[in-house]
C-alpha positions in Angstrom: 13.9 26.4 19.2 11.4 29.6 18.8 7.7 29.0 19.0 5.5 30.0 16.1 1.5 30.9 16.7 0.6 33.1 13.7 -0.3 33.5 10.4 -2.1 30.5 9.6 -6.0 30.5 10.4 -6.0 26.6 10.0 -3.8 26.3 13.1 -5.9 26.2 16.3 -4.5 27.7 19.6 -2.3 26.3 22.4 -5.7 26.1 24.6 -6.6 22.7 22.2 -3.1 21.5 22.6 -1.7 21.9 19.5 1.9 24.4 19.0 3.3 25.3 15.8 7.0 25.1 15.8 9.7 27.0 13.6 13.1 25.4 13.0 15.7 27.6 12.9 19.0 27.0 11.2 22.7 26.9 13.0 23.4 29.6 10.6 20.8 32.1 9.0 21.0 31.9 5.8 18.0 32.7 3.6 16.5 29.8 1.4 17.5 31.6 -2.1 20.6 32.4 -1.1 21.6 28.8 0.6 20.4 26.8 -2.8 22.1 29.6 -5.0 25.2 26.8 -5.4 23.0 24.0 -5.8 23.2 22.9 -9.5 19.7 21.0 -9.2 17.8 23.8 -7.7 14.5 24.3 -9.5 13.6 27.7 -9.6 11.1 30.0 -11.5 14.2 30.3 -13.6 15.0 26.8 -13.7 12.0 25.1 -13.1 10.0 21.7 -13.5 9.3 21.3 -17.4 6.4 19.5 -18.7 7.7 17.3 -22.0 4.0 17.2 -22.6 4.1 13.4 -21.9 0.7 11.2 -20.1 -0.2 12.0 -16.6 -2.3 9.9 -14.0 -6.0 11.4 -13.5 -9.0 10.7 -12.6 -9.4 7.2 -10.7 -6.3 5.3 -9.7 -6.1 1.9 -8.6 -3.0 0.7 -6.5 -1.8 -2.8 -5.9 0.1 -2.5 -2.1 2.1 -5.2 -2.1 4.1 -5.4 1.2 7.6 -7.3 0.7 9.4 -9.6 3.8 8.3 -8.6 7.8 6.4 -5.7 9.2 5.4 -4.9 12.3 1.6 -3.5 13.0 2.5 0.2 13.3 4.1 0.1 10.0 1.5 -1.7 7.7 -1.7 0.2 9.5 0.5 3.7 9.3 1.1 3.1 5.6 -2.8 1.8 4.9 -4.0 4.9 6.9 -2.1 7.2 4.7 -3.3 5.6 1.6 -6.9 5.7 2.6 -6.7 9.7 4.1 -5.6 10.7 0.3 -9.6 11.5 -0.9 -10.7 12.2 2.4 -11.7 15.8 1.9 -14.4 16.5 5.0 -14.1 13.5 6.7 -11.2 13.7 9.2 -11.7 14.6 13.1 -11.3 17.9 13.9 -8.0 19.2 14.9 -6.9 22.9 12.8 -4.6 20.6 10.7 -4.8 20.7 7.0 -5.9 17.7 5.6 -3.6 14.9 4.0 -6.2 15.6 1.2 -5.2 18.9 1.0 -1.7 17.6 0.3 -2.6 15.2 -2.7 -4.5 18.1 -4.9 -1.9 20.4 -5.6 -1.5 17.6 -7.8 -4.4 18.1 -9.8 -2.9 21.4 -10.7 -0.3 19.5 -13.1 -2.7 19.1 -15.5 -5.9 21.2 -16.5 -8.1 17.9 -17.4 -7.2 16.2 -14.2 -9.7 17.2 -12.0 -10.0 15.3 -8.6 -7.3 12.4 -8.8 -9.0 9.4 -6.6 -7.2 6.7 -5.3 -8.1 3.4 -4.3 -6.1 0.3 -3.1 -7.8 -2.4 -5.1 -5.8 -5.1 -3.8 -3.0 -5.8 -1.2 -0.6 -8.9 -0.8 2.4 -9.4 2.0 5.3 -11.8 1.5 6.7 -12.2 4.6 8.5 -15.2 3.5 10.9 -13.4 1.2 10.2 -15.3 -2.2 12.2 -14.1 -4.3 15.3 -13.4 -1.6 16.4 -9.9 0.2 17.8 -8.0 -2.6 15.3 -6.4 -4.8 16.5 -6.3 -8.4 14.5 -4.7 -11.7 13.8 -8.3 -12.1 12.3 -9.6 -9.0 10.5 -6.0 -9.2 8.8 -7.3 -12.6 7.7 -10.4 -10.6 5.6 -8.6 -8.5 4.2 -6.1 -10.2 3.0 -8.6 -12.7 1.1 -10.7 -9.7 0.1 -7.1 -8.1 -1.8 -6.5 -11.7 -2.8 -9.3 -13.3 -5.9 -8.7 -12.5 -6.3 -5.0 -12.1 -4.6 -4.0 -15.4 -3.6 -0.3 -15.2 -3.4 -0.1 -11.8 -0.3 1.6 -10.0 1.6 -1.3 -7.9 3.4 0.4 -4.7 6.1 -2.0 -3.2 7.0 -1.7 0.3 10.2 -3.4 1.3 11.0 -4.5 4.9 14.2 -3.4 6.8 16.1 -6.5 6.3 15.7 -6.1 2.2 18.2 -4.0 0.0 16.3 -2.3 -3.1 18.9 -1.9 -6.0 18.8 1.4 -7.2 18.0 3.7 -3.6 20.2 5.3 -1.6 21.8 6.5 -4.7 20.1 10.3 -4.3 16.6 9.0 -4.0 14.8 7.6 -1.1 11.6 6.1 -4.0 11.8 5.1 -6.9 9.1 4.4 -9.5 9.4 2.7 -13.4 7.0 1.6 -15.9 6.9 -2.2 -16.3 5.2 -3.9 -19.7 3.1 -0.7 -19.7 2.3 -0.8 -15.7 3.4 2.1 -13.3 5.1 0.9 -9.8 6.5 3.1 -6.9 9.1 0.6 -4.9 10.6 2.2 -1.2 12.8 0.7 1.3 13.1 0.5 4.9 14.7 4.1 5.5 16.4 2.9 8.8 18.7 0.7 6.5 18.3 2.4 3.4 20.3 5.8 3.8 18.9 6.8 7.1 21.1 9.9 7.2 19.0 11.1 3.9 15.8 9.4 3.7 14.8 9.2 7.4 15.2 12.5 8.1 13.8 14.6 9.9 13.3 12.1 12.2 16.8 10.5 11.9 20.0 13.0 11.2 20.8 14.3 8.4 24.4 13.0 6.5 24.7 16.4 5.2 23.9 19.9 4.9 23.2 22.1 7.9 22.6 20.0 11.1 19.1 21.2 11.9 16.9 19.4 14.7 15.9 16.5 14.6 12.0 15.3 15.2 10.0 13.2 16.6 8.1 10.9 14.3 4.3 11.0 14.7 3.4 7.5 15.2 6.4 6.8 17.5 8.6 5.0 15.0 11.2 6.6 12.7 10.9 4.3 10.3 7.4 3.6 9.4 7.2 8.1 9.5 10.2 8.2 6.8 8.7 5.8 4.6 5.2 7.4 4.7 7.4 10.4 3.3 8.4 8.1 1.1 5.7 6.7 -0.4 4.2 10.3 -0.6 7.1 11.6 -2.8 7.2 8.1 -5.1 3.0 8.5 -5.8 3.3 12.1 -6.3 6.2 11.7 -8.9 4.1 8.8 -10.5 1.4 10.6 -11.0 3.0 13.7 -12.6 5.9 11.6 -14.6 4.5 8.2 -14.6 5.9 7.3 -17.7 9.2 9.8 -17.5 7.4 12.1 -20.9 5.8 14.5 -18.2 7.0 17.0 -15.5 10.4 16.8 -14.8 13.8 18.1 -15.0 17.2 16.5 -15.2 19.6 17.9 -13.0 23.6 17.1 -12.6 24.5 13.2 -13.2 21.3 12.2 -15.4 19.3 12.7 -12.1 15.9 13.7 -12.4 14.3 16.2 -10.9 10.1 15.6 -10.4 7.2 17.3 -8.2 8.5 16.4 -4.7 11.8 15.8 -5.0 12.1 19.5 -6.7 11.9 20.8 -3.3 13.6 18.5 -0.6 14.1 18.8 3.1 10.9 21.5 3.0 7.8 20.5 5.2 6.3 24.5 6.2 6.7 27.7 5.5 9.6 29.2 5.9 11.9 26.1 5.4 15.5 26.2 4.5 18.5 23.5 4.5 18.0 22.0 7.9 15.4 23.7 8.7 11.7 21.5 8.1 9.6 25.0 8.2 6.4 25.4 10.4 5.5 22.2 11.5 2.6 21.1 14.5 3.7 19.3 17.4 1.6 16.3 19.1 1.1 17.4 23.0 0.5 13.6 23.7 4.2 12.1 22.1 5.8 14.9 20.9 5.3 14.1 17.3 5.4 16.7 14.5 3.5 16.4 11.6 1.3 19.1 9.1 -1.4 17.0 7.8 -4.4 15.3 9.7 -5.7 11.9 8.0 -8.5 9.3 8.3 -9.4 8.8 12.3 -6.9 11.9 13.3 -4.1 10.0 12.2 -1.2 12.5 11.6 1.5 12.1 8.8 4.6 14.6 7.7 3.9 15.5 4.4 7.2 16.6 1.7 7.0 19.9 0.0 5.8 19.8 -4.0 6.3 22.0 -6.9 3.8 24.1 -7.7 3.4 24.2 -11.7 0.8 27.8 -11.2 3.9 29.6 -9.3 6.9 28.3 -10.7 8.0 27.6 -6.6 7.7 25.1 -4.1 4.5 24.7 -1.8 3.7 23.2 1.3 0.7 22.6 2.6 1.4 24.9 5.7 
């Protein structure tokens, strides 16, 4: 493992504790050449399309509903990240970019969408498993029709505890999001049940691909760290494709291709299969993250598609 100190001002020195850390692959392979076979690549040749379809702007509400059993770490972790979307200015200092930072590289999908805001308007938990621990289209139209009811318009995110099975993930996707009687909603499972080998990495290896290392989450639990990538990737595609008429691209088996999934496995500069890119490491656990939140909280952050330069951008 090499350490990396340069080339990004943002990034303060050793002396305050925090180290920059390149991944380096088994084999060194450069990026275009290891995605060169990949069918689904998006590149400036191949990129993200935009079908010219209605995005998400300006203020968004979200309905958090949080579906069976969850610990403390996990519900606060996923409320923090939530909260440290619009928080441009207002984190503790640290050289880190800013999770706000992150979220407006999605204003760039659109040149009327100006600052996207986001608010959680209400939230509901169900630890008594209502409607059972498989999650089907159906029981997903249950909730999101309680989550809105009286918030229409707003966005409902579903969170689903370890011990419940979301039809439709860990079939390529780790999120998923739909449009229900006219009402967005991003749904994400437990990723230490659902696919763990794909959707809980980096902190949890990888199925397949190059074996590259394996990190320590931020918060101290893999799973609650995987779903905040999650939940990242399902709001960013919601936002750009809410109502599958804007950005995206279909790649091999119907799959579609949107503005974080365009660019997987890649969390810094100089990423590759297996390889995260540039990330920070926490002195105090160990944890690696690229973005700073609300109260210093620290997240790991996917990749997204950058509509301005036809390639993939990360925030460091």
């Amino acid at each position: 493992m090499a350490v990396c100190c340069g080339g990004h001002s943002h990034i303060v020195s050793a002396f305050f504790g925090v180290v920059a850390i390149s991944l380096l692959l088994l084999l060194p392979v450069p990026q275009a050449q290891a995605h060169a076979a990949d069918p689904n690549a998006i590149t400036k040749a191949n990129p993200l399309v935009n079908h010219g379809g209605q995005m998400l702007k300006g203020n968004i509400d979200l309905a958090l509903v949080f579906y069976g059993q969850f610990g403390r770490i996990q519900k606060n972790t996923l409320r923090s990240f939530l909260g440290s979307l619009n928080t441009n200015g207002r984190v503790g200092v640290g050289g880190a970019p800013q999770v706000s930072s992150w979220w407006s590289m999605l204003s760039s999908y659109s040149p009327t969408a100006g600052n996207i805001n986001v608010k959680v308007v209400k939230q509901y938990v169900d630890p008594q498993y209502s409607l059972g621990k498989i999650m089907t289209k159906d029981f997903i139209k249950i909730h999101v029709q309680k989550a809105v009811g009286e918030f229409p318009g707003a966005v409902t995110v579903i969170v689903a505890a370890r011990d419940v099975t979301v039809d439709g993930l860990c079939m390529g996707k780790c999120a998923e999001h739909g449009v229900i009687d006219g009402a967005p909603y991003v749904i994400i499972g437990n990723p230490m049940t659902e696919c763990p080998g794909a959707c809980a990495w980096p902190f949890h290896k990888s199925d397949y691909g190059p074996a590259g290392a394996v990190l320590k989450p931020p918060s101290g639990d893999v799973a609650t760290d995987a779903m905040v990538i999650s939940l990242a990737s399902g709001l960013a595609s919601v936002v750009t494709n809410p109502f599958s008429t804007g950005f995206f691209q279909l790649g091999q088996k119907a799959s579609v291709i949107e503005a974080s999934t365009a660019c997987p496995g890649m969390f810094g500069s100089g990423a590759s299969p297996g390889n995260t890119g540039k990330v920070l490491v926490d002195p105090l656990n160990g944890g690696a993250y690229n973005v700073v939140g609300l109260r210093g909280k620290k997240f790991l952050l996917p990749a997204l598609w950058n509509p301005k330069t036809a390639s993939c951008w990360t925030v460091m």
